[in-house]
N, C-alpha and C positions, 0 to 999 in steps of 0.2 A: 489565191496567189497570182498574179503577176503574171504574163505569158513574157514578158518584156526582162531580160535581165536588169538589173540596176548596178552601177557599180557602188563601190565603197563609198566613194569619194562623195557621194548624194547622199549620205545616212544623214547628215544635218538638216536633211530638208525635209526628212518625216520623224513625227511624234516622234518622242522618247522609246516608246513600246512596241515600236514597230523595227527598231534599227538592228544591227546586227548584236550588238551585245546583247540584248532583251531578246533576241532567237536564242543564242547559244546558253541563256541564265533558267529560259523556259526548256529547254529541250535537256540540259542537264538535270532540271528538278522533274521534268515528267517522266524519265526513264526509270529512275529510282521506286517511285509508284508503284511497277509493278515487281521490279526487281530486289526492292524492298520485302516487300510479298514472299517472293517465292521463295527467299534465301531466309526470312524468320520462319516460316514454317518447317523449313526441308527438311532440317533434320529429325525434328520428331514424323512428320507425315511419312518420312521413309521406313522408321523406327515401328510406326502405330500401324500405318498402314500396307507397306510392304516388306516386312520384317527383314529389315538390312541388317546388314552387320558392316565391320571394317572393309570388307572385301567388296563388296557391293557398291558401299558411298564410294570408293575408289574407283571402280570402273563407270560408274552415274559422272563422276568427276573429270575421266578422262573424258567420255563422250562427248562432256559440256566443253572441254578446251578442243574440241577437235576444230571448230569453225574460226577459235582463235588463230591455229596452227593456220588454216587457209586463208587466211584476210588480204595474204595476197594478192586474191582475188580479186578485191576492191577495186586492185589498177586494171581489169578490164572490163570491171562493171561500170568506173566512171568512163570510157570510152562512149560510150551510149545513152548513162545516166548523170547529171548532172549530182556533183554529191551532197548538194544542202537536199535533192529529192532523193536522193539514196539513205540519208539518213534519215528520211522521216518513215522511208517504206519501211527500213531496221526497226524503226519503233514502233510503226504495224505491227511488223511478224512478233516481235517480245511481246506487246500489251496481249496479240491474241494467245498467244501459246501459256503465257501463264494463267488466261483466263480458264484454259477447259482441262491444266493441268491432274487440278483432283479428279475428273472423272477416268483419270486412265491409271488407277493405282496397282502398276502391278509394276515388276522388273523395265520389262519390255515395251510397255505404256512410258513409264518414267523416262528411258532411254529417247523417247520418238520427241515428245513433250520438251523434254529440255533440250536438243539436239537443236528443235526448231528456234525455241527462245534463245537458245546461245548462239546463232547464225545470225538472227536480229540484234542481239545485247550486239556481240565483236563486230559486227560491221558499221552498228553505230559509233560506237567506240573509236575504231579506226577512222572513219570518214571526220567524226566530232575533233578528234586532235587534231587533222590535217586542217579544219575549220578554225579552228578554233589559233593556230600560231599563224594561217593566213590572211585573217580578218582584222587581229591583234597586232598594234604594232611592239615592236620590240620592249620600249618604256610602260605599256600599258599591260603589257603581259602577267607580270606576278600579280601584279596586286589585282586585274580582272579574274587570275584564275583561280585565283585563294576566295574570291566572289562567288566565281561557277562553282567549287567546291562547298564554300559555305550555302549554298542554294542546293546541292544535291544531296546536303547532311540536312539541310532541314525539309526536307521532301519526303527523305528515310526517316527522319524524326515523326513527322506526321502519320507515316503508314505505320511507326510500329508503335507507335501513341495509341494509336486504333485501336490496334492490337490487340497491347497489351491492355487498353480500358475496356472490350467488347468481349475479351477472349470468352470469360467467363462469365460475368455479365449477363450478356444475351446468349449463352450459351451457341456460340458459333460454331460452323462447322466447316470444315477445311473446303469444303466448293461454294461457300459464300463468299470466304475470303478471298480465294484465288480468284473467282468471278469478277471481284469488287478489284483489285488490286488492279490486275490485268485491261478490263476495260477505261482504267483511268489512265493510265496511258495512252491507249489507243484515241481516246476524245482529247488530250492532251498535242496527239502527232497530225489529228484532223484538223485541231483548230490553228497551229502552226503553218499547215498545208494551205488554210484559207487566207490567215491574215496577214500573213508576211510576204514580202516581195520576193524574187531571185537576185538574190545577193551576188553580185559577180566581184572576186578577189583580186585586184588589182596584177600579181603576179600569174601569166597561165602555169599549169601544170603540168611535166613533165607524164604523159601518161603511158611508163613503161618501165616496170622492172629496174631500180634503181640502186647500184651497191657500189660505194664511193670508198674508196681505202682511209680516205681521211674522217669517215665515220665512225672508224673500227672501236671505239672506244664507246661509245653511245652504244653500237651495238653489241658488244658484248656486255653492258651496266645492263640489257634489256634482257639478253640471256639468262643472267643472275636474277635480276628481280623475279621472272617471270617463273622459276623455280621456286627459289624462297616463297613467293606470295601463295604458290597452290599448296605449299605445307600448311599457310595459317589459314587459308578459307578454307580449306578440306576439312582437318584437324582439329584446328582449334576449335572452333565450335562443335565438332562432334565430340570434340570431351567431356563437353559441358555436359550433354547430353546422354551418354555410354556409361563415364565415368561420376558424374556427378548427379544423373537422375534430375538433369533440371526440364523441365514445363516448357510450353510452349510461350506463354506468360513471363515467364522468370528467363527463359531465352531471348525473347526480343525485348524486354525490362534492362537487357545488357546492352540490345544493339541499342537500345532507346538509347543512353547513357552515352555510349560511342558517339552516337551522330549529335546529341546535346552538344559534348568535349567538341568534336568538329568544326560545328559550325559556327562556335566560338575563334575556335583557335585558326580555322584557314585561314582567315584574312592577316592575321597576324603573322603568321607564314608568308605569306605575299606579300608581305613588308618587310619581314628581315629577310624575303631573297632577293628582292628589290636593293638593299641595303648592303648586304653582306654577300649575296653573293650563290651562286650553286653548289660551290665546293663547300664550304659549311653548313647547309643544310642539308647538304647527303652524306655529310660526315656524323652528324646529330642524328638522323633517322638510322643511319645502319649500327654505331656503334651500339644506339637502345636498343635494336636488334637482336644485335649478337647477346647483349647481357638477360634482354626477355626469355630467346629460345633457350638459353641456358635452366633459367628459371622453370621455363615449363617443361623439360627434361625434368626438372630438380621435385616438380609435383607428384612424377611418379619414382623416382626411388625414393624420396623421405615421404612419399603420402602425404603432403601439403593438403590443407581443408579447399573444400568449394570457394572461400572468399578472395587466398593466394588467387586460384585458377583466374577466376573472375577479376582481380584488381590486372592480371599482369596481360588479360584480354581488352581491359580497357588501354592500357599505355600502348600494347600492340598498335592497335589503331590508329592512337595518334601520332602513332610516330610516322604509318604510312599516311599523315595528311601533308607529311614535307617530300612525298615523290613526285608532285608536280612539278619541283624542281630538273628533273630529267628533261621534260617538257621544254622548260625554257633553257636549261642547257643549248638543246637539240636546234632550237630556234635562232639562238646567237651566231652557232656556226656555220648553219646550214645556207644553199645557193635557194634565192625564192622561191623557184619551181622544183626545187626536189622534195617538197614539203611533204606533197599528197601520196608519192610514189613509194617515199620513205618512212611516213608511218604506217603503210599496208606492210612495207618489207620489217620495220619495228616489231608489229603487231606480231605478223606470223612470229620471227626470234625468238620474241618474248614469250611465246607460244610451244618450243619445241619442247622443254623439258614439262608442259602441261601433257604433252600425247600419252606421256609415257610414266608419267614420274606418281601422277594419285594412284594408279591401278597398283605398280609395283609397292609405291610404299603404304599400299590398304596390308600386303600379305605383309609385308616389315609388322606393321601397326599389330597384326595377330599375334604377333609375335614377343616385339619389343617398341610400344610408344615410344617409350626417350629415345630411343636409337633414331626414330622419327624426328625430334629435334633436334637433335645431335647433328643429324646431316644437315639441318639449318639452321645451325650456327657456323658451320662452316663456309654456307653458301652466303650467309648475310656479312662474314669476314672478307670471302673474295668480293661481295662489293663494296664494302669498306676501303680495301685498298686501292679498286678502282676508281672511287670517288676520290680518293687524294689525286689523282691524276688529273683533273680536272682546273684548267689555270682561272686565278682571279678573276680575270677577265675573258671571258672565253670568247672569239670571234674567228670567224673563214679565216684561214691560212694560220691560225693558233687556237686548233682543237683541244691541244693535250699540253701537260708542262714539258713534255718530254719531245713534243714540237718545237716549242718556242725555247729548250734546249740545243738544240740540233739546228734549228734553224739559222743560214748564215747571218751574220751582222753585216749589213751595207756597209760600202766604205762609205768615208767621209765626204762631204762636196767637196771639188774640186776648190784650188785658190784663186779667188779673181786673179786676171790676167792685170801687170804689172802699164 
């Protein structure tokens, strides 16, 4: 890499594969790699080899959101670090933590292991958005990020292809996989490290704790999602697993399927929100929401078969392929430099109801599943409604409709003078 920053504005003058899109389409499909990995195994490995139960993946759960909760942090680690090099070190710490995962199979091992990878996953994460709508201009935003998502469903495609073809196979063993998952990331964040320049963002970055009143509606769509979503990674796949006895094989043959649907349909998303807009694809993703977690309530009181479970874990998914619309919401309204500041303060948000909400709702889960989704339908209702809040046109100084309600009307020009 570069000792030299480069700005944006120079991306025309190197190769195709070296310019800033080709970083953010490479760095989204190497993350997945190993993160792919960890999350088709987890649940049986927890099951097989540290005999978990509901209470257990719940507090494994919380521990993994806690580094989300801090990503605050972000804004005083780019003080010092530049963050296209902050996020390649995040995908160090991931690719190695999920490599030596299987050698620590106990409670206490699993806790340390994920804790580390989820420090790396959230902070790349956080630094990659900020990257990712500062690099991007406004026009090229959806439809490059329905791109970066179709590249990180076919990366997950890849690793649970593997998978699911070697599982049994070659008779694999959960520290082959995790070894193999993990270091491809890692040769993934090295060869980024080498072959790409220092990208410098045309806007600097505000590098300090950032919370704008006229963001308040972003940030509370983040609160909500960031609830709802630890109900369906927590949950949803451990049903499959608890309640349906499915394989490690037959578990990632689902996420195979998920990331197939994806990497089809992102881009197509990136063009009807190009087209149509934010408010309508966050209207389409939370209302299939609310009707899914109803559904998967509905598997345990009528005892719906494994294929229900499975068909309404595939729709899940694609419905969360239209949340990168938040994304470009965020981007219409936002001041340039409050880009980086504001998605570490995003990240944490989205993050609060992670601290606390898998541990608590693992003893719910022993109790009463559906009650489990129940609370998320709820929560995917209140963002329903906040998603209607959201104007056509969303830009600085017309956040909300209920802005550009309130907002005065200018008078008239004056009448030329006679």
């Amino acid at each position: 890499m570069s000792r030299t920053p480069v700005p944006i504005a120079d991306a025309p003058n190197y190769p195709a594969w070296r310019r800033p899109i080709a970083l953010l389409i490479l760095l989204s499909a190497g993350m997945p790699l190993s993160f792919a990995t960890w999350n088709a195994l987890l649940n049986n490995f927890v099951i097989e080899a540290a005999s978990f139960d509901g209470s257990d993946i719940g507090w494994l759960q919380t521990v993994r959101e806690i580094p989300g909760f801090a990503a605050i942090g972000v804004i005083a680690v780019i003080i010092f670090v530049r963050e296209q090099t902050l996020a390649l070190i995040s995908l160090l710490a991931l690719g190695a933590a999920v490599a030596v995962t299987a050698w620590f199979p106990t409670f206490g091992g699993l806790l340390i292991t994920t804790f580390i990878g989820s420090l790396g996953f959230h902070y790349y994460e956080t630094v990659n958005q900020s990257l990712q709508l500062q690099w991007l201009t406004k026009e090229q935003a959806p439809k490059v990020l329905g791109w970066i998502l179709a590249a990180t469903s076919a990366a997950s495609l890849v690793a649970y292809a593997l998978i699911v073809g070697a599982w049994k196979a070659y008779d694999l063993s959960y520290e082959t996989v995790y070894l193999v998952g993990g270091a491809a990331t890692v040769a993934v964040a090295l060869f980024a490290w080498i072959a790409f320049p220092k990208w410098e963002a045309p806007n600097p970055q505000i590098k300090k704790m950032v919370l704008r009143r006229r963001y308040w509606l972003y940030y509370l769509m983040q609160f909500f999602s960031g609830a709802r979503r630890q109900i369906f990674v927590v949950f949803a796949a451990f049903m499959m697993v608890e309640k349906f006895g499915f394989e490690v094989h037959e578990v990632t043959a689902l996420f195979l399927i998920n990331y197939l649907a994806n990497m089809l349909f992102a881009p197509l998303v990136g063009r009807m929100i190009a087209r149509f807009g934010e408010r309508l694809a966050l209207t389409l993703e939370y209302s299939g929401l609310v009707l899914v977690f109803t559904l998967y309530a509905g598997i345990y009181v009528f005892d719906w078969p494994a294929w229900a479970a499975a068909a309404l874990y595939v729709i899940d998914h694609l419905l969360f392929a239209m949340a990168f619309a938040l994304k470009t919401y965020f981007q219409k309204i936002a001041a340039p430099g409050d880009i980086a500041p504001t998605a570490a303060v995003a990240f944490t948000i989205n993050h609060i109801a992670a601290v606390f909400l898998p541990a608590a709702l693992g003893y719910l889960w022993l109790v009463s599943p559906e009650a489990v989704f129940v609370l998320a339908v709820g929560l995917a209702g209140c963002s329903l409604g906040l998603a209607r809040l959201i104007p056509r046109h969303p830009d600085e100084g017309r956040e909300t409709t209920l802005t550009a309600r309130v907002r005065p009307t200018p008078p008239p020009p004056a009448a030329p003078a006679e």
